[in-house]
C-alpha positions as CSV (number, residue, x, y, z in Angstrom):
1,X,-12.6,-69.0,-21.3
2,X,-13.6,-67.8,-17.9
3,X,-17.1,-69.9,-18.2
4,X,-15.0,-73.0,-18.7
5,X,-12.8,-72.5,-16.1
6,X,-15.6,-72.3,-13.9
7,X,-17.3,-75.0,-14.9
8,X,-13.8,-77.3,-14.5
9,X,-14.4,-75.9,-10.9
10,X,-15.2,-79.0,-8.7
11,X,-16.4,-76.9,-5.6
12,X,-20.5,-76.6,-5.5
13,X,-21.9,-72.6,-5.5
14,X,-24.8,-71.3,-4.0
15,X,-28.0,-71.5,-6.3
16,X,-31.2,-69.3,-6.1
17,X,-34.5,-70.8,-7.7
18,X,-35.0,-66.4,-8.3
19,X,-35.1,-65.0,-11.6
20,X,-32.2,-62.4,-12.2
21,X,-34.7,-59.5,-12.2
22,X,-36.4,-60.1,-9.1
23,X,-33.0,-60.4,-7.4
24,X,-32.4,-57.2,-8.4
25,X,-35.5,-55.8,-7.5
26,X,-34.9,-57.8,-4.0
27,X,-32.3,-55.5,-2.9
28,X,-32.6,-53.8,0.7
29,X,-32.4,-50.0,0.7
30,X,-29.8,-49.6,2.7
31,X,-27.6,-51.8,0.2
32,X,-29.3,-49.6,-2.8
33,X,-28.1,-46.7,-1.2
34,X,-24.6,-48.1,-0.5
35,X,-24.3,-49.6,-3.8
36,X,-25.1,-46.2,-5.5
37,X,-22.4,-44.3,-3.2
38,X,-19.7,-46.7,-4.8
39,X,-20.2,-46.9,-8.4
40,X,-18.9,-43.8,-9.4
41,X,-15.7,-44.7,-7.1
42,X,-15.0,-47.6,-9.4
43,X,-13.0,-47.7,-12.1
44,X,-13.6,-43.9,-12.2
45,X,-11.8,-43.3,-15.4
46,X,-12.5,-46.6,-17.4
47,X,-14.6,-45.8,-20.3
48,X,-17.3,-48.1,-19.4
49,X,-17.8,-46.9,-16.2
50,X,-17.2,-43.2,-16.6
51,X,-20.7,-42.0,-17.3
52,X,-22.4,-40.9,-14.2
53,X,-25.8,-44.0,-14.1
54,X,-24.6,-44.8,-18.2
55,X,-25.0,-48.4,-19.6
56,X,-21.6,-49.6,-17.4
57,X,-22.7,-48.1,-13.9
58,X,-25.9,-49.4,-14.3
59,X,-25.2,-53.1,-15.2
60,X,-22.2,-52.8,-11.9
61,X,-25.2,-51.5,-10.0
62,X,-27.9,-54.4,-10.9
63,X,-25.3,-57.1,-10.4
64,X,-24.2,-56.1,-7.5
65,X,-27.5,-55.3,-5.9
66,X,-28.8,-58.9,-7.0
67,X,-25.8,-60.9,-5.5
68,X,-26.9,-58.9,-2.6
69,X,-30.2,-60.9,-2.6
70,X,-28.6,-64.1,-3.4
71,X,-25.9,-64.5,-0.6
72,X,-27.8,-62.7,2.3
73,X,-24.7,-63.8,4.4
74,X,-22.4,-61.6,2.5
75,X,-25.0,-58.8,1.1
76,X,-23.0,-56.0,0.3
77,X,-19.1,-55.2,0.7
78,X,-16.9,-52.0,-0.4
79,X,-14.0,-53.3,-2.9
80,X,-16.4,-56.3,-3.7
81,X,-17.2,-53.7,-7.0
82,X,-14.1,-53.9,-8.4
83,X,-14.4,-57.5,-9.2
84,X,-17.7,-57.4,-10.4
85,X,-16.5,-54.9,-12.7
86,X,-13.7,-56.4,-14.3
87,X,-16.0,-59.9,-15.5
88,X,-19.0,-57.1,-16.6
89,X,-17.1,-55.3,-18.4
90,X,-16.7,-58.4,-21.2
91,X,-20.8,-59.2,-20.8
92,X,-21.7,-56.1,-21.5
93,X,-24.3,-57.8,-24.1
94,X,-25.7,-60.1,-21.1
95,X,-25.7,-58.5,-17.5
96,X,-27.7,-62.0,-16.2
97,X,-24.5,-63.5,-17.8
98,X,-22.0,-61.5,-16.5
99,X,-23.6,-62.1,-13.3
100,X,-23.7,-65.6,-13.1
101,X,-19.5,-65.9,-13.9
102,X,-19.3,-63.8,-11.1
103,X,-21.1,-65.5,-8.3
104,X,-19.7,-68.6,-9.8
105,X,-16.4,-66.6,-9.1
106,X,-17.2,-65.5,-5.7
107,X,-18.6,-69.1,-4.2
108,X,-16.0,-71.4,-6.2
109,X,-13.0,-70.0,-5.9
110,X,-12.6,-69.2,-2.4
111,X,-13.5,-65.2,-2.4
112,X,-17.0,-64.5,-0.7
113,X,-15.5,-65.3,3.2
114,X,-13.3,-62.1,2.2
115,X,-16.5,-60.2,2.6
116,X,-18.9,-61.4,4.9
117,X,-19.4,-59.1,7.5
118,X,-17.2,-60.4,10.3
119,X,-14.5,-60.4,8.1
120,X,-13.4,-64.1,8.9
121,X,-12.1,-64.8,5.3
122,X,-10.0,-61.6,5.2
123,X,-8.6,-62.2,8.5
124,X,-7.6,-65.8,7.4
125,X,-6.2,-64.4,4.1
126,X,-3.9,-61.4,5.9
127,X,-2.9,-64.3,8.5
128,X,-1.6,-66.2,5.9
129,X,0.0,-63.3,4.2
130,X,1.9,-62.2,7.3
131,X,3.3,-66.2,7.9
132,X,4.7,-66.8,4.1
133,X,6.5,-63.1,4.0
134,X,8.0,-64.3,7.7
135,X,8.7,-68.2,6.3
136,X,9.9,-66.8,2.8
137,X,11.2,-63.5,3.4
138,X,12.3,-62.9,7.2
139,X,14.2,-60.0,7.1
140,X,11.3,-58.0,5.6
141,X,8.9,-59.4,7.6
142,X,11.1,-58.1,11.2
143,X,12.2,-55.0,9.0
144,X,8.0,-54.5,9.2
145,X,7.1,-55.4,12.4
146,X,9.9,-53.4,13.8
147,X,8.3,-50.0,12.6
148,X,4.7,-51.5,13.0
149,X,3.8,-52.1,9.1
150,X,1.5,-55.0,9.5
151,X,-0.7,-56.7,6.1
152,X,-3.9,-55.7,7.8
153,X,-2.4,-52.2,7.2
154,X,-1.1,-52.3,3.5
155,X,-2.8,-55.4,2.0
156,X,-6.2,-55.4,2.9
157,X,-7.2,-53.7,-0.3
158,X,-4.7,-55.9,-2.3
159,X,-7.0,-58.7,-1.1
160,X,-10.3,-57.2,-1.6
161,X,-9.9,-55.6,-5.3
162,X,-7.3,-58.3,-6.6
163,X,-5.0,-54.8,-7.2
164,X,-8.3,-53.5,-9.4
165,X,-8.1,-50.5,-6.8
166,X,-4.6,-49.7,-7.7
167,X,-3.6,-51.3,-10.8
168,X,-4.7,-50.4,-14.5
169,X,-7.7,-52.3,-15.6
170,X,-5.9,-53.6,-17.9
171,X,-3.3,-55.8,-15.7
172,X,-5.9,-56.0,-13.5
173,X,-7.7,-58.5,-15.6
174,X,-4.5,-60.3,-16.1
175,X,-4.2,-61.3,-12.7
176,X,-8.0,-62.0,-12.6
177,X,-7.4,-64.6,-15.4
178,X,-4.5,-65.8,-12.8
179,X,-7.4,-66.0,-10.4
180,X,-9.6,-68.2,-12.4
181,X,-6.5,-70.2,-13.3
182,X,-5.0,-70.7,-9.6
183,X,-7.8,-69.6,-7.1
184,X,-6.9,-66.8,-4.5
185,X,-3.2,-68.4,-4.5
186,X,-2.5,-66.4,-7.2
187,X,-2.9,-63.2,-5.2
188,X,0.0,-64.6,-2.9
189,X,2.4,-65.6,-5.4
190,X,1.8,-61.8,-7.0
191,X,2.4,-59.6,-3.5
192,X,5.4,-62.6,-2.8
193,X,7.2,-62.0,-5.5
194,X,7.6,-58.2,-6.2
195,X,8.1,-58.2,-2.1
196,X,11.2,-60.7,-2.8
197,X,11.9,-58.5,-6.1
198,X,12.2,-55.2,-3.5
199,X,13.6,-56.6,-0.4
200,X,17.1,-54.1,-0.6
201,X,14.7,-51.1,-1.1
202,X,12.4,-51.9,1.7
203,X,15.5,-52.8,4.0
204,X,16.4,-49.2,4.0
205,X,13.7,-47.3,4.4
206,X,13.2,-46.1,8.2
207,X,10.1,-45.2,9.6
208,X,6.7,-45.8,9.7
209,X,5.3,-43.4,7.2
210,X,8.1,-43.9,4.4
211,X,7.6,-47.5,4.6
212,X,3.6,-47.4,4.6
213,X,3.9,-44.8,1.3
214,X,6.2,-47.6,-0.4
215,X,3.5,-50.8,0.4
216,X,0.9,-48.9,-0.9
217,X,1.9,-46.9,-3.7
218,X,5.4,-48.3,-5.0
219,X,4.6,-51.8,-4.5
220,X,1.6,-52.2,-7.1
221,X,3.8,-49.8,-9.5
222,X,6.3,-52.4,-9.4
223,X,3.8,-55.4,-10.1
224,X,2.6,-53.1,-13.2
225,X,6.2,-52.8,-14.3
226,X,7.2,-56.8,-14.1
227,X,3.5,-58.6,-13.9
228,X,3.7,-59.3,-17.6
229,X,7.0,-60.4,-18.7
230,X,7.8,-62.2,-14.9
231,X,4.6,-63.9,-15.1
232,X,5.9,-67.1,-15.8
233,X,8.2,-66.6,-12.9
234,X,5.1,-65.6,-10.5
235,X,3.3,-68.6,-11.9
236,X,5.6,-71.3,-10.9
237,X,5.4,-70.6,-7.2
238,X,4.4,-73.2,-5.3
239,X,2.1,-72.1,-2.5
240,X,-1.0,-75.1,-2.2
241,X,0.5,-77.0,0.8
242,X,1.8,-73.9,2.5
243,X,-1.7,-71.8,2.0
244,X,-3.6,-75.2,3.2
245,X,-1.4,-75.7,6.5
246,X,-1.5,-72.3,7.3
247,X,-5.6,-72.3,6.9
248,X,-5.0,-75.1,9.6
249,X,-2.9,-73.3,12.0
250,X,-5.4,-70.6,11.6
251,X,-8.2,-72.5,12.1
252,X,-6.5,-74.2,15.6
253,X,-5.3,-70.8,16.8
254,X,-8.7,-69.3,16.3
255,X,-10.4,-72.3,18.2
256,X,-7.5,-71.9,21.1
257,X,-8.4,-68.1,21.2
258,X,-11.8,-68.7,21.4
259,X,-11.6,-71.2,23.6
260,X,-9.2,-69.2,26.1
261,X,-11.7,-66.0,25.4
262,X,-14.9,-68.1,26.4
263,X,-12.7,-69.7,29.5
264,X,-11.8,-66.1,30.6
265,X,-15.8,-64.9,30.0
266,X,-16.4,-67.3,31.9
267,X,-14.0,-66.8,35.0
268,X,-14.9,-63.1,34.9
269,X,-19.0,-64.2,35.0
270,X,-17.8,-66.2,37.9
271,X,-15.8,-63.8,39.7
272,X,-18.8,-61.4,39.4
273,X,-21.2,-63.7,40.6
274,X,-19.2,-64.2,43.5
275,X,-19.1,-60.6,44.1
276,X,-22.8,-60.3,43.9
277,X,-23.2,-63.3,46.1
278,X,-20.9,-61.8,48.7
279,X,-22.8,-58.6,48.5
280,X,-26.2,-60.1,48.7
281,X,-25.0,-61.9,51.9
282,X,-24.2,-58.6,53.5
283,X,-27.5,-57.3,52.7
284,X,-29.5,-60.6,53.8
285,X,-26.6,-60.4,57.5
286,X,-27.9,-56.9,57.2
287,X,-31.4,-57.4,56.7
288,X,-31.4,-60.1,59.3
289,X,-29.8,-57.7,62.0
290,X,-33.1,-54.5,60.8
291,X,-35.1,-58.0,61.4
292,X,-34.4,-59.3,64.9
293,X,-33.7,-55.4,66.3
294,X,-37.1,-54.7,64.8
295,X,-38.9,-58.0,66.5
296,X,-37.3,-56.8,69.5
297,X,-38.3,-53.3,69.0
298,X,-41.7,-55.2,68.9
299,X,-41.4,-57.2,72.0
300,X,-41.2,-54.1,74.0
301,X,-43.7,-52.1,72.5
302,X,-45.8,-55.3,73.1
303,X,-44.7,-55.5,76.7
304,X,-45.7,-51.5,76.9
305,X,-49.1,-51.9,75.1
306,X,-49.3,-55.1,77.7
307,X,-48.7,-52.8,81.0
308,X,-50.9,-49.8,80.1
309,X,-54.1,-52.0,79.1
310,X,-52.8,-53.1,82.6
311,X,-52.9,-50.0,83.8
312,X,-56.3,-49.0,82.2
313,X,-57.9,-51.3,83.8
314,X,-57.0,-50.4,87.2
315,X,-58.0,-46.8,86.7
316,X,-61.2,-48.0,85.1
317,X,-62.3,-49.9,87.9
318,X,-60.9,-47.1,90.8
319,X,-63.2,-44.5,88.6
320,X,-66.4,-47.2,89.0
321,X,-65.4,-47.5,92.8
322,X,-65.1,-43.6,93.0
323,X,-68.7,-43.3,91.1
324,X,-69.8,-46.1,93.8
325,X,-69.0,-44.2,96.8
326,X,-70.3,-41.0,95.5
327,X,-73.3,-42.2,95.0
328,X,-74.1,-44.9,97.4
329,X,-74.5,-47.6,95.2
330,X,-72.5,-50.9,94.7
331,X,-71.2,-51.3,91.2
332,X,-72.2,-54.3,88.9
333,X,-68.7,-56.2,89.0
334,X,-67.4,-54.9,92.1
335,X,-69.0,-56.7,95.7
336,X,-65.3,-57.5,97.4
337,X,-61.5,-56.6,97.4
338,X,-60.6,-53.0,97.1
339,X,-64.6,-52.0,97.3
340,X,-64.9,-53.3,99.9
341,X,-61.4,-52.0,102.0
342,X,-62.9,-48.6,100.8
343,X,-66.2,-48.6,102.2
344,X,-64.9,-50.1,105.4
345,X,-62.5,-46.8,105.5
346,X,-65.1,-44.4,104.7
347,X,-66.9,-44.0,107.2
348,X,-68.8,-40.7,106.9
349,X,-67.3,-38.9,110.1
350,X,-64.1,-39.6,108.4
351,X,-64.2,-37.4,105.7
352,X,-60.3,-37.1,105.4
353,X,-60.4,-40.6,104.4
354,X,-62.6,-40.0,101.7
355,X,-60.6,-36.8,100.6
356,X,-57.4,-38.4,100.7
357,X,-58.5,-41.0,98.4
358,X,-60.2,-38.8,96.0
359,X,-57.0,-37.2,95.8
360,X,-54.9,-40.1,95.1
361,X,-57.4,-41.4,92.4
362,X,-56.9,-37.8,90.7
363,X,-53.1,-37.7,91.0
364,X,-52.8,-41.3,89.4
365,X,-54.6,-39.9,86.3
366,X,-52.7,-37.3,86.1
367,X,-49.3,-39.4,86.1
């Protein structure tokens, strides 16, 4: 039954040209290791599935490491078990079977977004939740929010495990043949109707921890008390053009908040920028001021340099003037100007002259 109803499905799945073994064998370690840690968490006390790596845990394990390998995008996800379990457990004859009814499952119907790693299928799925119990039940939905009790709090595993987590396996395959019969809607038109069904008990409880104990517990207790003989009440919900225009909304709100999150990036990128411009405009006013007080710094050390090579060349040619008269003889580039005032003035009976010259040559190079 579940192989026809899959094959009525008109939506396209994902296809692998692998055989089933090497998808198995194509499994990262990380996902063997996760896939290991979770086996023995599901269905803990289902026959099948009770024997620590017996026939049951095994086939879980292979199926779920091989879908691993054939959707990359959605590799490996905690609660994604419990489904895989509950088609398994009627192949357990032909794993490669029971593994191709439950991809089939996962890309047809509207269930592998649930579990890719960003999460954007639950997120959709929990949005859509929270509008229909605020359209179809208000007062719950304010009773709720008042005290903080959002879905993303109560029915994400509801979503995940299709109430395998919580409810018998055995009404948990019920409501998977509801699956296969209505898509994911079905999940809605379960949680919708035993919230309608409890609305006076939910109205009075009044806090935070009472009313999280009740969604999580009481709730799936009531489903397993009504799910079978209200099913024909549950089934004749009418969700399709409510679940579709609320994707929309979604889908709008999502772009909008995108949108208004890249327009903010990109104000704060701006505003940052700016700062940085500003503060690299400092450093180059800065920098500019270190620059001209450093060229000026050079001017004068210039003009210094300038004066004593000056200065140098005085004394050098009063020291060949001083050697000259010493010795008698005219120096090489000296035959006029201040030679010549000197040799005029010393005259050899006026030895003072000499002296006091000799003595202001000597006190110069001192200073």
């Amino acid at each position: 039954w579940y192989q026809r109803r899959v094959r009525e499905c008109k939506e396209e799945p994902l296809s692998s040209s692998l055989p089933y073994s090497d998808l198995v064998e194509g499994a990262s370690p990380s996902i063997r290791d996760a896939v290991l840690l979770d086996i023995g968490r599901t269905f803990p006390t289902h026959a099948y599935y009770r024997e620590d790596l017996g026939p049951g845990q095994t086939s879980l394990r292979n199926v779920l490491l091989a879908y691993s390998t054939f959707d990359s995008a959605v590799g490996y996800c905690q609660g994604i078990g419990f489904l895989a379990g509950l088609i398994i457990s009627y192949f357990k004859e032909d794993e490669e079977e029971g593994f191709n009814l439950f991809k089939d499952l996962l890309t047809r119907y509207g269930l592998r977004e649930v579990y890719k790693p960003h999460m954007s299928g639950l997120k959709l799925r929990l949005y859509q939740l929270s509008r229909l119990v605020h359209d179809r039940h208000f007062s719950i939905h304010e009773h709720l929010n008042t005290h903080e009790v959002t879905p993303s709090l109560y029915a994400v595993s509801w979503i995940m495990t299709a109430f395998a987590a919580q409810l018998p396996f055995t009404i948990s395959v019920r409501i998977m043949d509801f699956i296969f019969l209505q898509g994911i809607d079905a999940l809605f038109k379960v949680i919708l109707y035993t919230l309608d069904a409890s609305e006076a008990e939910i109205l009075s409880l009044k806090n935070f921890e009472v009313l999280m104990n009740y969604m999580k517990e009481t709730i799936p207790q009531k489903i397993l008390a009504s799910f079978e003989y209200r099913l024909d009440d549950i089934f004749s919900i009418d969700l399709t053009l409510e679940l579709r225009e609320l994707e929309i909304e979604y889908q709008v709100l999502h772009e909008d908040l995108e949108s208004a999150n890249k327009a903010e990036l990109l104000e704060t990128k701006y505003n940052l920028l700016k700062l940085q411009n500003k503060c690299h405009s400092n450093q180059i006013t800065q920098l500019n001021r270190e620059l001209e007080r450093s060229r000026s710094e050079k001017r004068a050390l210039t003009a210094q340099i300038e004066g004593l090579v000056e200065e140098v060349e005085v004394l050098r040619k009063r020291n060949a003037m001083l050697r000259s008269v010493l010795t008698g003889e005219t120096p090489e580039d000296e035959t006029d100007g201040e030679y010549d005032v000197i040799s005029r003035e010393s005259d050899p009976m006026s030895v003072h002259n000499l002296e006091a010259l000799i003595a202001d040559q000597f006190h110069g190079v001192g200073d």
